[in-house]
N, C-alpha and C positions, 0 to 999 in steps of 0.2 A: 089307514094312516094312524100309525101309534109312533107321537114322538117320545120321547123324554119327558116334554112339558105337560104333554095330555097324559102320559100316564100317572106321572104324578098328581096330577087335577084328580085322579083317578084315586089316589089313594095308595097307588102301587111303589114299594122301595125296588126298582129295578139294579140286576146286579151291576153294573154302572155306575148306579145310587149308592150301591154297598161298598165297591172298591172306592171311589172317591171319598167317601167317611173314614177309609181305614187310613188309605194317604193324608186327609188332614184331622183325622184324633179326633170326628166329631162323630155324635148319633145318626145314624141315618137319616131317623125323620126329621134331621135339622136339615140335609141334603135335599130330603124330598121338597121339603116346605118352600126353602131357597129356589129350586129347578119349577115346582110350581108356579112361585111367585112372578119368575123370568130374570130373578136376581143373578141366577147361575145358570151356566149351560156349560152342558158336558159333550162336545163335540165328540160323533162318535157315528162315523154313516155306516149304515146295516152291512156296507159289504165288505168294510174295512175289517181282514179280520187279524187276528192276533194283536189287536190293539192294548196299550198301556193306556186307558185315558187316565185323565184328569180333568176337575171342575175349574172354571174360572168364575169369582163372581164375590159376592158380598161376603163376608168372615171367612174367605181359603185366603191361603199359602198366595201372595202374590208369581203368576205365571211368566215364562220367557219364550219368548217366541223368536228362533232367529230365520233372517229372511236370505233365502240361495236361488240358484235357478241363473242360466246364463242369458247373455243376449247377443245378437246376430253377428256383435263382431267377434266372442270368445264365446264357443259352442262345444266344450268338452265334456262329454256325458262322465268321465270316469274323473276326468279333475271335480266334480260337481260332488260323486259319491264318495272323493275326500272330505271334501266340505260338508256335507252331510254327516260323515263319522267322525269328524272333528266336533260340529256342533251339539252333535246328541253326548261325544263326552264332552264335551266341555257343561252340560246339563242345562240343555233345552226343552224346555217341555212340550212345546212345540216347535215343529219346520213349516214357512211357506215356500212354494214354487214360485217365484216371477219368471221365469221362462219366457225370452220371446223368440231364441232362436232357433233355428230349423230341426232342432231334436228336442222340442220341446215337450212331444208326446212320451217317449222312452222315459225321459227323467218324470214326468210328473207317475209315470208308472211306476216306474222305480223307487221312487221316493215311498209311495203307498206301500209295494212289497217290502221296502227293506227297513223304515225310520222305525216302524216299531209305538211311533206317538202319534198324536193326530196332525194332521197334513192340511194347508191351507193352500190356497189359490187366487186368484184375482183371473177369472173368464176372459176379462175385455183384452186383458195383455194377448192372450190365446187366438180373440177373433182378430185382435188388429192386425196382428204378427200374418194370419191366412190369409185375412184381406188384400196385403203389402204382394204375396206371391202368389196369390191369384189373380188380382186386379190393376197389380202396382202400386196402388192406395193404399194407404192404414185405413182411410177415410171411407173406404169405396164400401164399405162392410153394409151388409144390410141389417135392418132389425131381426132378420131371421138368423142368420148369421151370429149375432151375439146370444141371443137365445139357446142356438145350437150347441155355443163351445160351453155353454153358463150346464145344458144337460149334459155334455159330454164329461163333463170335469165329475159331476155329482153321480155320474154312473159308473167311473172308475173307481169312485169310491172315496173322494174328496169329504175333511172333516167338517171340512167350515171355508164359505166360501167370501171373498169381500165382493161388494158391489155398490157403485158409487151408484146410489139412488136417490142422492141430499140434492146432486148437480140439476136444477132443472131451472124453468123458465126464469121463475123468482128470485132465485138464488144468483141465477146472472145478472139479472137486472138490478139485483141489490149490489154487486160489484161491480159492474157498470156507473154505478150514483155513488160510489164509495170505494176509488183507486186504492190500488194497495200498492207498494213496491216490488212486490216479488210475482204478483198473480198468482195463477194456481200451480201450484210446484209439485201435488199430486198429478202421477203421472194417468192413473187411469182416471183422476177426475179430468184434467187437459185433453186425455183423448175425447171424454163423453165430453165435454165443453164444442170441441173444435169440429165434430163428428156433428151437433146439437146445429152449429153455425153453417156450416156447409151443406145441410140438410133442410135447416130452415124446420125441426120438427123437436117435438118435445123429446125428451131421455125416453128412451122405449124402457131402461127398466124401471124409471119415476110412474111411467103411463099407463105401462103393465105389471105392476109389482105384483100385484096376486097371482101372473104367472111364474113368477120369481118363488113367490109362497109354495104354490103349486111343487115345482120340481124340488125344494128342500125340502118337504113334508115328507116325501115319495121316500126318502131313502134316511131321515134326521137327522138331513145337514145343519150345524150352524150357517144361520146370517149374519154376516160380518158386514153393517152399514158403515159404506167405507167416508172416508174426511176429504170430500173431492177438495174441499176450501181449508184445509189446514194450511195455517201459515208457514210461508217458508223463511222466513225474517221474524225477528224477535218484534220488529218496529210493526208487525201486520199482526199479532196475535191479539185474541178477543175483540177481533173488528167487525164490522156489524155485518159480514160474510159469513164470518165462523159461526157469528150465532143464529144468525137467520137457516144457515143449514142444518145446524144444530135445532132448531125449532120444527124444521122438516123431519129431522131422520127421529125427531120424539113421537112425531105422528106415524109415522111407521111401525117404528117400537111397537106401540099400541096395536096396528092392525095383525102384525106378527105373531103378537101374543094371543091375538083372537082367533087365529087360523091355525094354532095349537103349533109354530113356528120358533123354536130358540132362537134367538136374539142375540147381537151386542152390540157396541159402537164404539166408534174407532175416534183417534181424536190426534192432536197436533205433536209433534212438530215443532217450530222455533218458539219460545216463549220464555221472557226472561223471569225470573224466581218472585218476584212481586205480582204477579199472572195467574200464576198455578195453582194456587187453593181456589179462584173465583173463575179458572176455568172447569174446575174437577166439579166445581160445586152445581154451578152452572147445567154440567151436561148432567149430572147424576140427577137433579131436579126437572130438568126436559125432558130427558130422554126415561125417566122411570123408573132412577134405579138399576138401568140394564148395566151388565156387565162394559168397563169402559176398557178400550184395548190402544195403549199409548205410545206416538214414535216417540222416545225421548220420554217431554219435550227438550231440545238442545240449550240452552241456558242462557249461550251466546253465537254468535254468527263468525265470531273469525279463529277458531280451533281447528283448520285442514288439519287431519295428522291425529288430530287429538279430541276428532266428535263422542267418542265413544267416551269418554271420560265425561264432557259436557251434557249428551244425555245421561250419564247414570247418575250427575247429580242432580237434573232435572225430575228422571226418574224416580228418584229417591222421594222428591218432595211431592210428585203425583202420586204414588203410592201412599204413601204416608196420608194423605187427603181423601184416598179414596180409589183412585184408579186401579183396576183387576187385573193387569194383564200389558206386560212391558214389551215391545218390540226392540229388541238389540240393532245398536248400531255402531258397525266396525269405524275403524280408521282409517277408513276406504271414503267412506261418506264424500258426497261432493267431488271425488277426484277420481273413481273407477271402481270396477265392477271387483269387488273384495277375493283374496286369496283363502285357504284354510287356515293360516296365522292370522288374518284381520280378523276372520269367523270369531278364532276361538278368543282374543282380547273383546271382541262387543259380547257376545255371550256371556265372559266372564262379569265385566263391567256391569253387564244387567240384570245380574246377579246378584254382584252385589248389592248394589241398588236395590232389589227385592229384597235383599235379605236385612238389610239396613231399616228400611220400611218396615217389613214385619215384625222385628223385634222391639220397635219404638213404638208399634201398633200393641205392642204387648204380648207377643204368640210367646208363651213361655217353650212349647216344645225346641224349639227355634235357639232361644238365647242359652238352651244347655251347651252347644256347641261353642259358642261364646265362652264359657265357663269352665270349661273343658281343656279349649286350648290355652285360658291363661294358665290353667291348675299345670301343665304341660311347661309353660315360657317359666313359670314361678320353679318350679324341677330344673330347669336347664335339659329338659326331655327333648332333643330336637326331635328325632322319628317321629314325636306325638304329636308337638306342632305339622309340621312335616304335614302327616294324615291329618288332620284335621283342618288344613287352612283350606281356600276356595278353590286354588289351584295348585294339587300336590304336587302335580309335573313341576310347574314355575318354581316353586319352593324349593323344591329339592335340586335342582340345578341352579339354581343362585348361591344356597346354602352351601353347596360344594366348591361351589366355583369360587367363593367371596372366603372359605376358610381352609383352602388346600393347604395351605402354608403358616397363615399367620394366627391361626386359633390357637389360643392358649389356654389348655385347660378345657373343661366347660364350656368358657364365654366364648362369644363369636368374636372376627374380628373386627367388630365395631370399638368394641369400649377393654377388650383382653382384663387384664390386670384391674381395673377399675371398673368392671362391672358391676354395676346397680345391684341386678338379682342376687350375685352372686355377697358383695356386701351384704347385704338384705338378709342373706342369709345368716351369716358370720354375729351379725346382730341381734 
């Protein structure tokens, strides 16, 4: 059992350690130090191979995670490996599978042979989905049963895996004593909730977590402790759910790090902008530090159409405070299971957002691009803009599109004859 985090303990810069320092311009042994500490974790399981990784965790490059995989009513494996090659260019650092429909095993395969970055998963979606068409149940699953799909996933060679281990006795009962509006709007945490109530038994992986430890060590998977209680309303966030399970998944953290286990934790969700510095602050003080991996949060509740823009200014402001690690969210959100065009505006979005973040965090590498393309707008150098904004695709078909005809000159057709730059110059 040689993870990441024990070798590091160990003294050792593995080449892992070495490519993730070249990716963010820092010394190794600041990588090592970080991956020791538990502050970063470099998802990266032994079988996965031709892997690009990268670190998430305390002073990198804020990460993008976008989330694909179909469900039972739209099951197209090759619409899926659109979407896949749409998100990796649109520059995801990471892809998860949610998969629950009947070709669920081929895509999370697939996804492993082809994305080329590290690969997430969520198990419980896996057993629920076998349970539904062996039993008729989602419900009917047994402990063994989630166990099974939780080593299946990590033997294929999954990077990093979520699992809702927050969800258990306590943490019910604290929402029980303290209603919310939305309830739990995580979907694998409503399953362990409902699955919890029907069984009458505690979360087998809160009761078993050291088997949980067990099968990530085997192959150094990341643990992704998932936000069964993220809020799904702005009006439920930092309520005494979140933070009580937040209180739980810090004692985890802890045992994770003892069993020489990477680490992260996962967090909300809806949460309006007055929220977000005392929730970031909040889990990075419970939870240890550990890498924090963030939906959003959405900023406000009534954007259908337009969530992905709501999280990336949310995003923006968890990042900036401290959050590692942003999951994209299309403009799908809320209304159905997202196309390759929803993909590639939330990726972008969370993007931005990261990059927004890091450059007010001060990553000078970062604001050269910044500086770059104004040196470019100041020239009237379209191509240079062009190459240099976030999405050259989008650029370059606006730009065309917006100055077939009516550009004059230089200037675009916004301002022709009275352009700024262009006075600017003259002066």
């Amino acid at each position: 059992m040689m993870t990441q985090l024990i070798r590091a303990r160990k003294g050792e810069i593995t080449p892992e350690m070495k490519k993730v320092s070249e990716m963010e311009d820092l010394p190794p042994e600041e990588i090592r130090e970080g991956v020791a500490e538990g502050f970063i974790v470099i998802p990266a399981n032994l079988k996965h191979k031709d892997l690009k990784v990268c670190g998430i965790g305390k002073g990198l490059k804020t990460k993008v995670n976008a989330n694909l995989g179909v469900s039972k009513e739209a099951s197209c494996v090759e619409e899926e490996m659109k979407k896949l090659e749409t998100a990796l260019k649109s520059g995801a650092d990471t892809v998860m599978d949610l998969s629950l429909g009947p070709v669920r095993d081929d895509i999370r395969r697939r996804f492993i042979e082809l994305a080329g970055v590290p690969v997430g998963t969520v198990p419980i979606y896996h057993a629920s989905a076998e349970a539904e068409e062996k039993y008729g149940d989602i419900l009917a699953m047994t402990e063994e049963d989630m166990f099974r799909a939780l080593e299946t996933h990590i033997e294929d060679g999954v990077d990093f895996v979520t699992v809702h281990c927050g969800i258990n006795r306590e943490s019910l009962a604290c929402l029980d004593k303290n209603p919310r509006l939305m309830g739990i709007v995580s979907r694998g945490g409503a399953i362990t909730a409902a699955w919890m109530k029907k069984h009458s038994k505690e979360n087998p992986f809160y009761e078993y977590f050291e088997d949980i430890l067990k099968l990530c060590a085997r192959y150094d998977t990341v643990l992704s402790l998932g936000d069964g209680m993220r809020p799904g309303a702005v009006i439920d966030a930092n309520d005494p759910s979140q933070i009580e399970e937040t209180i739980i998944l810090g004692e985890l953290v802890k045992k994770a790090r003892e069993y020489g286990v990477q680490v992260m934790v996962e967090g909300p969700g809806h949460m309006t902008l007055d929220r977000i510095k005392a929730c970031v602050d909040l889990q990075k003080t419970l939870c240890h530090d550990a890498p924090f991996y963030i939906l959003g949060p959405l900023v406000t509740d009534i954007a259908p159409g337009y969530d992905h823009i709501g999280a990336a200014i949310g995003g923006a402001w968890a990042a900036f405070y401290g959050a590692d690690f942003l999951c994209c969210v299309t403009p799908a959100e809320h209304l159905g299971l997202p196309d390759k065009e929803d993909m590639r505006e939330g990726v972008i979005a969370a993007r931005l957002a990261a990059h927004a973040a890091d450059i007010a965090k001060g990553k000078k590498e970062l604001i050269k691009r910044d500086i770059e393309i104004s040196k470019a707008r100041k020239n009237l150098d379209w191509e240079g803009q062009i190459k240099l904004s976030l999405d050259p695709e989008k650029a370059d078909v606006l730009y065309r599109r917006k100055n077939h005809e009516t550009c004059s000159g230089e200037a675009c057709s916004m301002c022709g004859d009275y352009c700024a730059v262009r006075l600017n110059r003259e002066l």
